[in-house]
N, CA, C and O atoms as a Tripos MOL2 file, in Angstrom:
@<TRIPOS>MOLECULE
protein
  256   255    64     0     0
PROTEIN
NO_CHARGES

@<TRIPOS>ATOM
      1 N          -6.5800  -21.4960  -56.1600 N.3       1 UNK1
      2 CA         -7.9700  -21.4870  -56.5230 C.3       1 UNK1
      3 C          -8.7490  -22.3290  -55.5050 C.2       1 UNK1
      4 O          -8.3640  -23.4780  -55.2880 O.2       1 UNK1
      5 N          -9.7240  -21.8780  -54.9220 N.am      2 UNK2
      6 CA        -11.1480  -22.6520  -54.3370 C.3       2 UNK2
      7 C         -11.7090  -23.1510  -54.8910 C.2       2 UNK2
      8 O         -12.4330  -22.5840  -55.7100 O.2       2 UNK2
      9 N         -11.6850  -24.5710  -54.7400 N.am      3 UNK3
     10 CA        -13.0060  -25.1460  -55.4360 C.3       3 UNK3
     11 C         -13.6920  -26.2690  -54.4530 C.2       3 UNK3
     12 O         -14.6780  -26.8420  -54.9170 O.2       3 UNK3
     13 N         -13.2300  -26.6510  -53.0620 N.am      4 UNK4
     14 CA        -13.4990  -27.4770  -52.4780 C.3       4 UNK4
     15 C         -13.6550  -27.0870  -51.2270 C.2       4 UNK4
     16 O         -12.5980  -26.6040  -50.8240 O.2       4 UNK4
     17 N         -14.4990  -27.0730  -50.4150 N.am      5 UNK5
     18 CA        -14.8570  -27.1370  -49.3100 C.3       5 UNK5
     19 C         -13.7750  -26.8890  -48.2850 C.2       5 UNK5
     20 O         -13.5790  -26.0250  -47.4300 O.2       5 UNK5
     21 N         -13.0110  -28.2140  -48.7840 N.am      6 UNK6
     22 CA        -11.6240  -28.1130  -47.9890 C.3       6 UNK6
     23 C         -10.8620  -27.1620  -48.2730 C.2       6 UNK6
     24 O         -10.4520  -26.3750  -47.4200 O.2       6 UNK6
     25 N         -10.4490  -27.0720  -49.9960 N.am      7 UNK7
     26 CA         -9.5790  -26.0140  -50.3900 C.3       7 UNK7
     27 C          -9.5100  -24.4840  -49.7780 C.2       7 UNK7
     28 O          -8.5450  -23.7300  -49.6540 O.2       7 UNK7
     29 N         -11.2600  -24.2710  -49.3550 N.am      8 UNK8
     30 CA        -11.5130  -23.2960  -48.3650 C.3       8 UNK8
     31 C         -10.9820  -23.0070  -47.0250 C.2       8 UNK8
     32 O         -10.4600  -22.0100  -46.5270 O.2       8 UNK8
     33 N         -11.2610  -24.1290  -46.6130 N.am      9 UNK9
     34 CA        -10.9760  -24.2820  -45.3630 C.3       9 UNK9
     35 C          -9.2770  -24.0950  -45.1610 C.2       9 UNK9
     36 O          -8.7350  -23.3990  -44.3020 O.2       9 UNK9
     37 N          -8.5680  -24.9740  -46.2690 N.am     10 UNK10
     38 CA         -6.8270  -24.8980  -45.8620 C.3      10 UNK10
     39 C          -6.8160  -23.4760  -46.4780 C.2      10 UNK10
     40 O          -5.6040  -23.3910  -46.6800 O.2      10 UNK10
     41 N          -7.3400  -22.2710  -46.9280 N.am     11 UNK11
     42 CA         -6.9930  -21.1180  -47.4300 C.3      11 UNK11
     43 C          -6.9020  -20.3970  -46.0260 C.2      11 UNK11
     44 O          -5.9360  -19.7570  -45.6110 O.2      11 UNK11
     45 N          -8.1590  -20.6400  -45.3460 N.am     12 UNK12
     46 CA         -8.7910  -19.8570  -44.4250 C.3      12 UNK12
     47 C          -7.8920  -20.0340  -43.3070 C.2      12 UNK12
     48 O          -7.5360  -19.1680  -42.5080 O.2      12 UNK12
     49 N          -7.5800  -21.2000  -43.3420 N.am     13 UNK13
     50 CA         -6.0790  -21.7470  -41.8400 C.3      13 UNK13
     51 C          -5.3040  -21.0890  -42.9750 C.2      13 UNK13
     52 O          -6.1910  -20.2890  -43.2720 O.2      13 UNK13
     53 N          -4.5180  -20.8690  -43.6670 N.am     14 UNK14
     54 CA         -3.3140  -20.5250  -43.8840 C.3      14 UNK14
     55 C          -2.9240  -19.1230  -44.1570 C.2      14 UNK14
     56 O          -1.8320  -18.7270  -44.5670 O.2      14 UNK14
     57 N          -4.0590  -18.3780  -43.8480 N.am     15 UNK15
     58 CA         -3.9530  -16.8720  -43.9570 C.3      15 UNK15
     59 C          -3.8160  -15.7760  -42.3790 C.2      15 UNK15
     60 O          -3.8000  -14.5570  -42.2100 O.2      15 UNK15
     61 N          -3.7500  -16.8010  -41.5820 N.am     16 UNK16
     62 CA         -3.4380  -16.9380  -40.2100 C.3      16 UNK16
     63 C          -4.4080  -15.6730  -39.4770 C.2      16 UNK16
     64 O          -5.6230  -15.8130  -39.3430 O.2      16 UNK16
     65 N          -3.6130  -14.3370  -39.0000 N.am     17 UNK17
     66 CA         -4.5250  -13.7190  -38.3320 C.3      17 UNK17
     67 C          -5.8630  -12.9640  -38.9760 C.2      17 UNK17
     68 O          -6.7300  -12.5600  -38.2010 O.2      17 UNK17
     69 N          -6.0500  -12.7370  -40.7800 N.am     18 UNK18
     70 CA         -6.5600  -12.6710  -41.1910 C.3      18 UNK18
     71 C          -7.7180  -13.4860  -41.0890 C.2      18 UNK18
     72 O          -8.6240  -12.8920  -41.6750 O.2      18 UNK18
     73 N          -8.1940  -14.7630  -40.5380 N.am     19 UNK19
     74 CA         -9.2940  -15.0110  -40.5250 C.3      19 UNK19
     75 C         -10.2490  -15.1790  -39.5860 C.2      19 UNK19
     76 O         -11.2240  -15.9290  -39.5370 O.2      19 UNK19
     77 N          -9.6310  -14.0100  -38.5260 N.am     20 UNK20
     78 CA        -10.3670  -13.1850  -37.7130 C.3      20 UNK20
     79 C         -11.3160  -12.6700  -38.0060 C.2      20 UNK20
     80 O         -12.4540  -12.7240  -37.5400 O.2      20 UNK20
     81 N         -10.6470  -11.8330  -39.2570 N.am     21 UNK21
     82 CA        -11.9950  -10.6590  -39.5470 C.3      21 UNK21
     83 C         -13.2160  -11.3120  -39.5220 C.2      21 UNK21
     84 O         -13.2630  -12.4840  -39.1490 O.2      21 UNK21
     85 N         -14.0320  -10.8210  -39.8060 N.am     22 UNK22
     86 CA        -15.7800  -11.2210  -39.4350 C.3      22 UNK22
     87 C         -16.2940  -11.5520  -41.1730 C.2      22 UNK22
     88 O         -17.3240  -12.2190  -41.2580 O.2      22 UNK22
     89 N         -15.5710  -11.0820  -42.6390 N.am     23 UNK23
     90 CA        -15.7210  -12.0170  -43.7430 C.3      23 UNK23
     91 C         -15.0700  -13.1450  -43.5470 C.2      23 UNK23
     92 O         -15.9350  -14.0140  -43.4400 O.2      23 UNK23
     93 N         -13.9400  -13.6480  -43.4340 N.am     24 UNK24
     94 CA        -13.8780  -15.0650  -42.8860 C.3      24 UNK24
     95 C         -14.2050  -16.0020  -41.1280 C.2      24 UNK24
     96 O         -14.2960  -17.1810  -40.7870 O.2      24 UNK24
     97 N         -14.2580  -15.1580  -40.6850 N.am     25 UNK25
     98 CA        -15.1070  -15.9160  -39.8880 C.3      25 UNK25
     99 C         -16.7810  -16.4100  -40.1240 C.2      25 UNK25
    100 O         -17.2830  -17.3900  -39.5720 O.2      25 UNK25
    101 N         -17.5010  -15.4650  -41.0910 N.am     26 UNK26
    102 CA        -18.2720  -15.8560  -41.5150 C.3      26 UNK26
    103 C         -18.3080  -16.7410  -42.8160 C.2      26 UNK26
    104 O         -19.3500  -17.2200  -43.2640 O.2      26 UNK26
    105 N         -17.3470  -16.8720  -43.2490 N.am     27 UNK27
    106 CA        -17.2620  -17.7630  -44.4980 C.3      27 UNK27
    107 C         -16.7400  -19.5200  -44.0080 C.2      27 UNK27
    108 O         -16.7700  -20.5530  -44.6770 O.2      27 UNK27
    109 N         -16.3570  -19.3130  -42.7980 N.am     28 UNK28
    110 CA        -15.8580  -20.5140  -42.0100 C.3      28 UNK28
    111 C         -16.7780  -21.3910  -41.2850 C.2      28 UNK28
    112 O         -16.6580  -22.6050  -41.1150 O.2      28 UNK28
    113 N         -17.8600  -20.4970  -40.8180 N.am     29 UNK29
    114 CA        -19.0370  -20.8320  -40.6470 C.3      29 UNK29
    115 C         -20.1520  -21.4400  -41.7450 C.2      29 UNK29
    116 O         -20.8590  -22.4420  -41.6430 O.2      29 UNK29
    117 N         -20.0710  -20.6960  -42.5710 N.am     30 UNK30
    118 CA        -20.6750  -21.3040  -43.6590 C.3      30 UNK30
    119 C         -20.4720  -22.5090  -44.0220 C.2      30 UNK30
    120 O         -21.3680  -23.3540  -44.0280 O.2      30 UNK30
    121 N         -18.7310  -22.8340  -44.5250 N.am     31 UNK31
    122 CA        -18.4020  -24.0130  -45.0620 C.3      31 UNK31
    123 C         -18.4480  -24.9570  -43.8350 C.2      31 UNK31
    124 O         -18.0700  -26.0940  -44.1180 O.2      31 UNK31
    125 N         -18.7390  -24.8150  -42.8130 N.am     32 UNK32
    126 CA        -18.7020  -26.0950  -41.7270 C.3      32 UNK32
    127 C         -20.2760  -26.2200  -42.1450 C.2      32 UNK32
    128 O         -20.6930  -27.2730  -42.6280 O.2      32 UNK32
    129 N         -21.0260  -25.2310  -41.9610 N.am     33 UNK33
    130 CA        -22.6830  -25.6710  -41.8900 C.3      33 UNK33
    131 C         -22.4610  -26.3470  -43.1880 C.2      33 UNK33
    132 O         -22.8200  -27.5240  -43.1600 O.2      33 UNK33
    133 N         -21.9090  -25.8910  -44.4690 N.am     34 UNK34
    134 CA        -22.0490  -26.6730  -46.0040 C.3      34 UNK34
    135 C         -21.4830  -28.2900  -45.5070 C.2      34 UNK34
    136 O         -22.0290  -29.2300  -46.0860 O.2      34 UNK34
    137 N         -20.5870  -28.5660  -44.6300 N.am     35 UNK35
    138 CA        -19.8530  -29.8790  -44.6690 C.3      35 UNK35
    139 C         -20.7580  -30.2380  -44.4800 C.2      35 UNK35
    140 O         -21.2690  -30.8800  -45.3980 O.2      35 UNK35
    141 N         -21.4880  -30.0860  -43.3010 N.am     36 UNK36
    142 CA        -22.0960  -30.9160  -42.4060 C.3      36 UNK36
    143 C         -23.3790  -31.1470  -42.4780 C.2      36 UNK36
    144 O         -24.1480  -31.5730  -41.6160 O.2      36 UNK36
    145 N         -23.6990  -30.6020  -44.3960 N.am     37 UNK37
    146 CA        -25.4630  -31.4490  -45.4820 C.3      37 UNK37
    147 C         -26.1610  -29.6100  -44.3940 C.2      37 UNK37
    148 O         -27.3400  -29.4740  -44.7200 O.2      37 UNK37
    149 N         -25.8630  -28.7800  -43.6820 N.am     38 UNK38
    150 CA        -27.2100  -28.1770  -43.4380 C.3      38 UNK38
    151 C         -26.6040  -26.5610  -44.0440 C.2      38 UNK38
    152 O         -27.0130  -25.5820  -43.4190 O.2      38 UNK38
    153 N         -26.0250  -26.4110  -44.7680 N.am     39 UNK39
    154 CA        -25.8290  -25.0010  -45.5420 C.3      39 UNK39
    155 C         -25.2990  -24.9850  -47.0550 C.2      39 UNK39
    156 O         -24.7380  -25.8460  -47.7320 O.2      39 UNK39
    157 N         -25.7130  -23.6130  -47.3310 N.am     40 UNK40
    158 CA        -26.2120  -23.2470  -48.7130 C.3      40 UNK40
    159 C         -24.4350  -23.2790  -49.7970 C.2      40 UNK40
    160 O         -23.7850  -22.2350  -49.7520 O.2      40 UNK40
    161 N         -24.0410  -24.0820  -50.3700 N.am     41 UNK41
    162 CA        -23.0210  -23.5670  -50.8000 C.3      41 UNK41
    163 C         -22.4490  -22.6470  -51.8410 C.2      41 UNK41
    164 O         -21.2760  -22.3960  -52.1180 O.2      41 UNK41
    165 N         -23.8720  -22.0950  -52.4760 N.am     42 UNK42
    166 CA        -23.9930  -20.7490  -52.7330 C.3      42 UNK42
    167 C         -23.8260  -19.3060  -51.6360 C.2      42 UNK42
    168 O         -23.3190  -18.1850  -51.6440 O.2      42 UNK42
    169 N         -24.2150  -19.7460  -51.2000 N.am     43 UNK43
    170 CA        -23.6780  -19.0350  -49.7310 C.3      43 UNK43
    171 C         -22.7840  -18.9470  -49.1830 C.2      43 UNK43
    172 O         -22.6990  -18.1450  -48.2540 O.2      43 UNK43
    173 N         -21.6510  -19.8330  -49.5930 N.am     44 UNK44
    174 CA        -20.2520  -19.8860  -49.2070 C.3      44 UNK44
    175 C         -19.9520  -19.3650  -50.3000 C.2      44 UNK44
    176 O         -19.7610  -18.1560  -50.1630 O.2      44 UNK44
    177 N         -19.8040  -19.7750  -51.4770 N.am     45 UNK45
    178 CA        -19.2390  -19.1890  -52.5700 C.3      45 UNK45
    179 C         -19.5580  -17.6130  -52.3490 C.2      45 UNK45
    180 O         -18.5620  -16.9560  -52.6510 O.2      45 UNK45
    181 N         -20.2250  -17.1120  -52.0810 N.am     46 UNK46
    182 CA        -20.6090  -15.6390  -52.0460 C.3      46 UNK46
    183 C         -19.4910  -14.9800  -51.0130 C.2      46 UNK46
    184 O         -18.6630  -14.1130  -51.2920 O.2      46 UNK46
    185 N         -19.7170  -15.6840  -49.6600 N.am     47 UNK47
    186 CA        -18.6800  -15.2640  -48.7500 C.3      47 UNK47
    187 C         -17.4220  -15.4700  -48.9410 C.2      47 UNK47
    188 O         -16.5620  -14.6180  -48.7210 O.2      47 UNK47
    189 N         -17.2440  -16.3880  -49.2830 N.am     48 UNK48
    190 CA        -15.5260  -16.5320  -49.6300 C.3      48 UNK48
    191 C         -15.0490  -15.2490  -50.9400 C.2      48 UNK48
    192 O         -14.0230  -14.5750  -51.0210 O.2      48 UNK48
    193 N         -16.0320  -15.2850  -51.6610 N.am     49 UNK49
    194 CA        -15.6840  -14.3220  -52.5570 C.3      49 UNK49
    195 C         -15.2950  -12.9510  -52.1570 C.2      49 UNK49
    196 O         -14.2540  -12.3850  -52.4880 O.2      49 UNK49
    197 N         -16.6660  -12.2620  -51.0710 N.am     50 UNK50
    198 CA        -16.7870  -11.0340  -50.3590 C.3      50 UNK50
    199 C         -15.4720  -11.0630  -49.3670 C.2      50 UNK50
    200 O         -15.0380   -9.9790  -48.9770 O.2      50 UNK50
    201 N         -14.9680  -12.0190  -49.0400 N.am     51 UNK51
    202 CA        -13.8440  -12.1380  -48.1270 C.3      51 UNK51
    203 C         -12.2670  -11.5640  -48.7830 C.2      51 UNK51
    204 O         -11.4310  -10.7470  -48.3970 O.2      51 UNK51
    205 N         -12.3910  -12.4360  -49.9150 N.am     52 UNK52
    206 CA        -11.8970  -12.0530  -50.7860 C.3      52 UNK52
    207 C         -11.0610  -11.2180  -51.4100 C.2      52 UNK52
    208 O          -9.8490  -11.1230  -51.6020 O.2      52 UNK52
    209 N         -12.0590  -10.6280  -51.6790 N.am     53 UNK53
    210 CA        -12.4090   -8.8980  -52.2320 C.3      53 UNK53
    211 C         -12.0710   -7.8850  -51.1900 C.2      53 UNK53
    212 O         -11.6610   -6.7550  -51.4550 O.2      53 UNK53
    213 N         -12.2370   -8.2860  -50.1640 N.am     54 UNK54
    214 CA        -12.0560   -7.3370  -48.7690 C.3      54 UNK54
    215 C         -10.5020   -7.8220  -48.3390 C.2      54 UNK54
    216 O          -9.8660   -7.2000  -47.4880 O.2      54 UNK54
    217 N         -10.0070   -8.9220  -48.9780 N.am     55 UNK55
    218 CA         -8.4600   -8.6580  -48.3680 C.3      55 UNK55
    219 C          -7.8300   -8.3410  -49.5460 C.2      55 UNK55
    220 O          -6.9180   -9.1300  -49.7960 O.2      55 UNK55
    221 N          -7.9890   -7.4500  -50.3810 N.am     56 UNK56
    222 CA         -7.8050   -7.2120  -51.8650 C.3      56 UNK56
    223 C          -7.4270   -8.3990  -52.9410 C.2      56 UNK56
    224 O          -6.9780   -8.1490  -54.0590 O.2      56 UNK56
    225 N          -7.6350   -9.5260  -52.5190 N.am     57 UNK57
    226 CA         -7.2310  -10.6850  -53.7310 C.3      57 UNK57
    227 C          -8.6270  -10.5710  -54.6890 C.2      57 UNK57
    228 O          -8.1970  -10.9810  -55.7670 O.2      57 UNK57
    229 N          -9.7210  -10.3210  -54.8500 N.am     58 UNK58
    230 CA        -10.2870  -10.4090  -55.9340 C.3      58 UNK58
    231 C         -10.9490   -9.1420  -56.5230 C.2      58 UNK58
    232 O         -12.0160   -8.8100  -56.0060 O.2      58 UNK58
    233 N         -10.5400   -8.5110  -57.3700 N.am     59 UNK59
    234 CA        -11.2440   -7.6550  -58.0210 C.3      59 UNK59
    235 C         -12.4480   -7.5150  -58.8550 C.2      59 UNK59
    236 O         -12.3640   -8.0700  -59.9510 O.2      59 UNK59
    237 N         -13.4250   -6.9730  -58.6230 N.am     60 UNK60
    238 CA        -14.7580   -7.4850  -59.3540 C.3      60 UNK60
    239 C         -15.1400   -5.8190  -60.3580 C.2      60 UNK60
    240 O         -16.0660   -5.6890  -61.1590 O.2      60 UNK60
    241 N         -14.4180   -5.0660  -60.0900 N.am     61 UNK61
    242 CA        -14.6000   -4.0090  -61.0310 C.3      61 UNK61
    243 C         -14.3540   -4.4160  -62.3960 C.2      61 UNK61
    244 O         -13.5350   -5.2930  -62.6720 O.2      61 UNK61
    245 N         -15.0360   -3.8070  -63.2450 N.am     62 UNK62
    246 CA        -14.9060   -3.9900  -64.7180 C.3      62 UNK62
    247 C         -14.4660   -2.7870  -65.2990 C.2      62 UNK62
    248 O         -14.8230   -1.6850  -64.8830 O.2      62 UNK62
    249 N         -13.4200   -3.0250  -66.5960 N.am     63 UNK63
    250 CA        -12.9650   -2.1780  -66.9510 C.3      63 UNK63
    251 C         -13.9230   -2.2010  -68.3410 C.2      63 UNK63
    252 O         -14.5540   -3.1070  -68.8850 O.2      63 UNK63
    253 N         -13.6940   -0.4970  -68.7140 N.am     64 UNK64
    254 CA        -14.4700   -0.5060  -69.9510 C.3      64 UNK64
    255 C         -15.7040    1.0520  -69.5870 C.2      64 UNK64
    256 O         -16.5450    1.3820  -70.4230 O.2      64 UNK64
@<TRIPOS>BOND
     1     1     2 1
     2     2     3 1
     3     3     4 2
     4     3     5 am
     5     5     6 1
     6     6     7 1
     7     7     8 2
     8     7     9 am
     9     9    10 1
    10    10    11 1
    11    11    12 2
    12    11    13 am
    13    13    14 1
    14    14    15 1
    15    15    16 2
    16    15    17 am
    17    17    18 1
    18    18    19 1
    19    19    20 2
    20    19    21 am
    21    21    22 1
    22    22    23 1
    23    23    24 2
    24    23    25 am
    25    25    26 1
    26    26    27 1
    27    27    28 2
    28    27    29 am
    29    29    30 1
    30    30    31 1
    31    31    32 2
    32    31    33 am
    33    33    34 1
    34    34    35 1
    35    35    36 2
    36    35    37 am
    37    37    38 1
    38    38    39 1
    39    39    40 2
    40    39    41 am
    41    41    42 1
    42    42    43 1
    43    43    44 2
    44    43    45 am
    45    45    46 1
    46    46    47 1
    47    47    48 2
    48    47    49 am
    49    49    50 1
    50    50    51 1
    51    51    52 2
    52    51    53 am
    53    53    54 1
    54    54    55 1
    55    55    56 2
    56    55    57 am
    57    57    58 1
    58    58    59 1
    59    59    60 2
    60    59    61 am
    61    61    62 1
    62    62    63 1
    63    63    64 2
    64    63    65 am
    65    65    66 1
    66    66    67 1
    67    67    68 2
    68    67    69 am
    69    69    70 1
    70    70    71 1
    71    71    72 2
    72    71    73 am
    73    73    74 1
    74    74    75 1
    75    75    76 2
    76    75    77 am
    77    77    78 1
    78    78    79 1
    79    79    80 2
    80    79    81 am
    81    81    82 1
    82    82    83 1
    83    83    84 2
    84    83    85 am
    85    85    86 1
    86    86    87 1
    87    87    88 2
    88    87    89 am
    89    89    90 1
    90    90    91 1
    91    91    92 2
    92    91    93 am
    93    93    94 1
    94    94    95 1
    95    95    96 2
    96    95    97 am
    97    97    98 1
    98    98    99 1
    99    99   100 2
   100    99   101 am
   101   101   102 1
   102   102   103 1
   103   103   104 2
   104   103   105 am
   105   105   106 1
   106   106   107 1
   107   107   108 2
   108   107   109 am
   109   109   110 1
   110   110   111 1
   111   111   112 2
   112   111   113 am
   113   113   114 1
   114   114   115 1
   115   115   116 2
   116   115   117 am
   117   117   118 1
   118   118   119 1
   119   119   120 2
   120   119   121 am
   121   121   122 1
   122   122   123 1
   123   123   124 2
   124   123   125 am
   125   125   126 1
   126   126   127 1
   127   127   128 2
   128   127   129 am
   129   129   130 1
   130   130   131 1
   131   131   132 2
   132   131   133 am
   133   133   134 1
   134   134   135 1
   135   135   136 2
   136   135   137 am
   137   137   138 1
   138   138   139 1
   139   139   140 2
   140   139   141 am
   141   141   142 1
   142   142   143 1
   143   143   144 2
   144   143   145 am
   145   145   146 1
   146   146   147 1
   147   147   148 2
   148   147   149 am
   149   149   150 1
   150   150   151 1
   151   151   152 2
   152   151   153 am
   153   153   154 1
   154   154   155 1
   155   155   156 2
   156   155   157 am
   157   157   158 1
   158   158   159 1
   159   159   160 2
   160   159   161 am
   161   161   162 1
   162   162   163 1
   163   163   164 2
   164   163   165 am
   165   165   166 1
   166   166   167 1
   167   167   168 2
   168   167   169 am
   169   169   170 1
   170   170   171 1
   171   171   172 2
   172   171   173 am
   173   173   174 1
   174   174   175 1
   175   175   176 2
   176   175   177 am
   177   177   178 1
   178   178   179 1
   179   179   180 2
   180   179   181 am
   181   181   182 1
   182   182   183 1
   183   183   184 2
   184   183   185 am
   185   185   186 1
   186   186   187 1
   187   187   188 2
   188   187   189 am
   189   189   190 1
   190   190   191 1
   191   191   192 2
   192   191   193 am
   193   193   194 1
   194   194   195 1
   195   195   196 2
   196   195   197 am
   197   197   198 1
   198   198   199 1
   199   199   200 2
   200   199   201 am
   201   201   202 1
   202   202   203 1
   203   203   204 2
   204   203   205 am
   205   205   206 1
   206   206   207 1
   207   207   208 2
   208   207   209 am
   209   209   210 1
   210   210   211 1
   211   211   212 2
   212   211   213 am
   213   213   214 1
   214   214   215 1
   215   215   216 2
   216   215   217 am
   217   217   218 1
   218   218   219 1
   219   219   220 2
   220   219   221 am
   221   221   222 1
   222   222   223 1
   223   223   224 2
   224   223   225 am
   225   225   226 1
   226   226   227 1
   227   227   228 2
   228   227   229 am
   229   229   230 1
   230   230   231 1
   231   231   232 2
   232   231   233 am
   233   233   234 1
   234   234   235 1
   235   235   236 2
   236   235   237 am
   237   237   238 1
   238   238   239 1
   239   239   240 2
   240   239   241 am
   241   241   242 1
   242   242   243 1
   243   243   244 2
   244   243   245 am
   245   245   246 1
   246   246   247 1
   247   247   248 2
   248   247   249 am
   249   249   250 1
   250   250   251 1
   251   251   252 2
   252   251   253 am
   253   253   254 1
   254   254   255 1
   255   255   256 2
@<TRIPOS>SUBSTRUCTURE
     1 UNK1         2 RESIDUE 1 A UNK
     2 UNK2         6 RESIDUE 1 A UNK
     3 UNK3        10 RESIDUE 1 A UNK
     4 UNK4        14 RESIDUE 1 A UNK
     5 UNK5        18 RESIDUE 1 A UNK
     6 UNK6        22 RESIDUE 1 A UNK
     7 UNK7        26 RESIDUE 1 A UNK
     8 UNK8        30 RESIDUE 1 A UNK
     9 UNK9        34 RESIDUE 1 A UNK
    10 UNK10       38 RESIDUE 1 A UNK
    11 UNK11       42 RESIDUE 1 A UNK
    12 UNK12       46 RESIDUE 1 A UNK
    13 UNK13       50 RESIDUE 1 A UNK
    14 UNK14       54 RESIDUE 1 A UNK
    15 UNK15       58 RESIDUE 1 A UNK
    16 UNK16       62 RESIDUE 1 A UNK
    17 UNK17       66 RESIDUE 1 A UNK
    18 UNK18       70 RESIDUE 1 A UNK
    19 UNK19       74 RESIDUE 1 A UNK
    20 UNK20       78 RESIDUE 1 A UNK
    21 UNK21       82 RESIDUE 1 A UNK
    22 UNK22       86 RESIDUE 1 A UNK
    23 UNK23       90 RESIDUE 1 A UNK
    24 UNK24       94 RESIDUE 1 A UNK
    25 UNK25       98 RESIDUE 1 A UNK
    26 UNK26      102 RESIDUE 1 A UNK
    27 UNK27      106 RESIDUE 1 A UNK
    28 UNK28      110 RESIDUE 1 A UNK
    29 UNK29      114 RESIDUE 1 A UNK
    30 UNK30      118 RESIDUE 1 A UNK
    31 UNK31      122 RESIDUE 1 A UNK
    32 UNK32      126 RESIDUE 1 A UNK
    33 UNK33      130 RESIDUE 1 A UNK
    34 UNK34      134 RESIDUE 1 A UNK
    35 UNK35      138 RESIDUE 1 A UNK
    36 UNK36      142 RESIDUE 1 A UNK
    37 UNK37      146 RESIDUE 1 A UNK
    38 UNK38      150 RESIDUE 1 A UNK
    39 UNK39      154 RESIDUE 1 A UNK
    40 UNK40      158 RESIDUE 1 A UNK
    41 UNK41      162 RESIDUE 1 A UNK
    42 UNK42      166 RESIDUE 1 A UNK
    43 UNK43      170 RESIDUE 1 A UNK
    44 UNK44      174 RESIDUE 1 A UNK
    45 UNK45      178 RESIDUE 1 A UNK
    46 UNK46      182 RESIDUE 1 A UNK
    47 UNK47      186 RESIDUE 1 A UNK
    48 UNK48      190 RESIDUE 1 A UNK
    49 UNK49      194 RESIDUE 1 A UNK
    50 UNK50      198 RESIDUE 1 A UNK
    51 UNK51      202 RESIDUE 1 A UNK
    52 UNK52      206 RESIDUE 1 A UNK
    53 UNK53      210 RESIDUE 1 A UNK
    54 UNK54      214 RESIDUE 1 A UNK
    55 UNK55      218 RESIDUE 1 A UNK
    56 UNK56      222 RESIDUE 1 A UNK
    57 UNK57      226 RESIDUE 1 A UNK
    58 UNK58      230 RESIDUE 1 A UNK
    59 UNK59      234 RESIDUE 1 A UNK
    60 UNK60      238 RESIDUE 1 A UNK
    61 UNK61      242 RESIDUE 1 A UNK
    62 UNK62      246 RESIDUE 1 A UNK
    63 UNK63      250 RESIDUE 1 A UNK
    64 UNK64      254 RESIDUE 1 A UNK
């Protein structure tokens, strides 16, 4: 689970060539601008999510 800035960050190193793609490279970006007081961390949460979702770990379809 993500819940920390960092926790992001050691996900994002440990998924190795996967965080190439351009959802985590943009979600890597984010959480450095979030460290560093000048980005939105709603904005990370969004990307990390969309990142996510695009390497099939989160499903957002609803059943029903």
């Amino acid at each position: 689970m993500i819940r920390t800035l960092k926790d992001g960050a050691a996900y994002a190193q440990s998924i190795g060539e996967r965080v190439n793609r351009n959802a985590w490279q943009s979600a890597v970006r984010k959480m450095i601008a979030a460290a560093e007081g000048d980005g939105d961390l709603e904005a990370v949460r969004d990307q990390i999510m969309l990142a996510l979702m695009l390497d099939g770990k989160m499903d957002f379809r609803r059943s029903g």
